[in-house]
C-alpha positions, 0 to 999 in steps of 0.5 A: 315839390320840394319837402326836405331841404336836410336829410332826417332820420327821425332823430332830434338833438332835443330827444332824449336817451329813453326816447331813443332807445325804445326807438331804435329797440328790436322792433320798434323800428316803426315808431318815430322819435318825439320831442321832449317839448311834445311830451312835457305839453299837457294838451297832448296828453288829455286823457292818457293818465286813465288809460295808462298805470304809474301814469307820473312815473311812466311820463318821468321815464319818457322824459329822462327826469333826473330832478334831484327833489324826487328819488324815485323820478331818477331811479325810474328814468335810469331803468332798462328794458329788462327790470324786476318788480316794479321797476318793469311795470313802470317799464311797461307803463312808460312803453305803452304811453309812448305808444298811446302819445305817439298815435296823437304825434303822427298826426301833427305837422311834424311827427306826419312829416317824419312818418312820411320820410320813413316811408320813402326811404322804406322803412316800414317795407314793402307791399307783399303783392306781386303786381304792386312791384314792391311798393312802400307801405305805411303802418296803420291800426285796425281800431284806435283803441289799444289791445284790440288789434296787432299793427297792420300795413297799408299800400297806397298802390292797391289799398289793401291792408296786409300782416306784416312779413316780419314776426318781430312786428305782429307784437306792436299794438295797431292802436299806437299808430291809429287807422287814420295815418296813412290818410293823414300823409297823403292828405298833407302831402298828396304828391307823394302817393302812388297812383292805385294800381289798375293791374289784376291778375288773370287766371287762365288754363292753358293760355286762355282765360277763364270765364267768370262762370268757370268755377260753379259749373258742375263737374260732379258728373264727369267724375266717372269719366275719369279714368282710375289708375291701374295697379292701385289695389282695392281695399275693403273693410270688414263689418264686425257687429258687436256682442 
């Protein structure tokens, strides 16, 4: 199955500056790049102005609005990523709507497909599990509602979720990926997901297996065929009763 024709890096000559640089922000690593015109489309952003403060400044931010009409739209797409007053909570206004527009772009044709790329070329890392052999994983949410859970990834090889390895990355809310994205791509593009691993690690002693009963044998009676060891001195301690 053919998918790209030309290489993407996620990047798009009509993306702008903002965009791009909380994208390429330590830490950030995991969110793709949206278009302008995705943006500026009011369908995709039903319900965001409840659920985001500054909601008109934080969107003049993502949009690098530099209308000469509105001051505060061109002081506010101009602020960096350490400002004071109110500038930094417009800063974190617009960080959290593009989190919260970007679990709707992941799901559409295009941001799934941009996801996907990322995933190939290992970007969001590597399944922690030893039999998986360092499979690719995808980012993925615990709940779609924001502040309830940190980002997780999921390894299509296992089907488990795990904490990812990096600390700079339990700090991303999982909300703005959502719980149906990794679903989303291998239901748009089943030829990309891996079969699901049917290796499973054997405990055994000795070389030999271990029965599935082997822990819930009481060994509470041996116990005092255990040899102790010599040369340990014997301590004891001496009752005092209060006065």
């Amino acid at each position: 199955m053919v998918l790209f024709h030309e290489r993407e890096n996620g990047c798009n000559v009509s993306t702008g500056e903002w965009i791009h640089r909380f994208c390429t922000k330590l830490g950030n690593d995991f969110f793709c790049e949206i278009e302008k015109e995705y943006v500026r489309d009011q369908s995709n952003l039903v319900g965001l102005d409840e659920e985001v403060s500054c909601f008109s400044q934080a969107l003049s931010v993502i949009l690098d609005r530099t209308d000469k009409t509105d001051d505060d739209f061109v002081r506010f797409s101009k602020i960096s990523y350490q400002p004071n007053g109110m500038d930094k909570t417009v800063a974190k206004a617009a960080e959290h709507l593009y989190g919260l527009i970007h679990a709707r772009y992941i799901l559409s044709e295009r941001g799934c497909k941009k996801m996907l790329y990322k995933y190939l070329q290992g970007d969001f890392g590597h399944c922690p599990r030893v039999l998986c052999s360092n499979a690719n994983v995808l980012p993925i949410g615990l709940s779609d509602q924001a502040g309830e859970e940190m980002v997780k990834i999921y390894c299509p090889k296992c089907n488990e979720v795990y904490e990812p390895r990096q600390l700079k990355y339990c700090y991303i809310d999982g909300a703005y990926f959502g719980t149906s994205l990794p679903h989303m791509v291998f239901m748009v593009y089943p030829d990309y997901r891996p079969d699901i691993t049917s290796e499973h690690y054997v405990p055994r002693l000795y070389g030999f297996k271990l029965h599935g009963t082997s822990y819930s044998q009481n060994i509470t009676e041996n116990r005092k065929f255990i040899p102790k060891p010599k040369g340990v001195p014997r301590f004891t301690v001496k009752k005092t009763k209060l006065k």
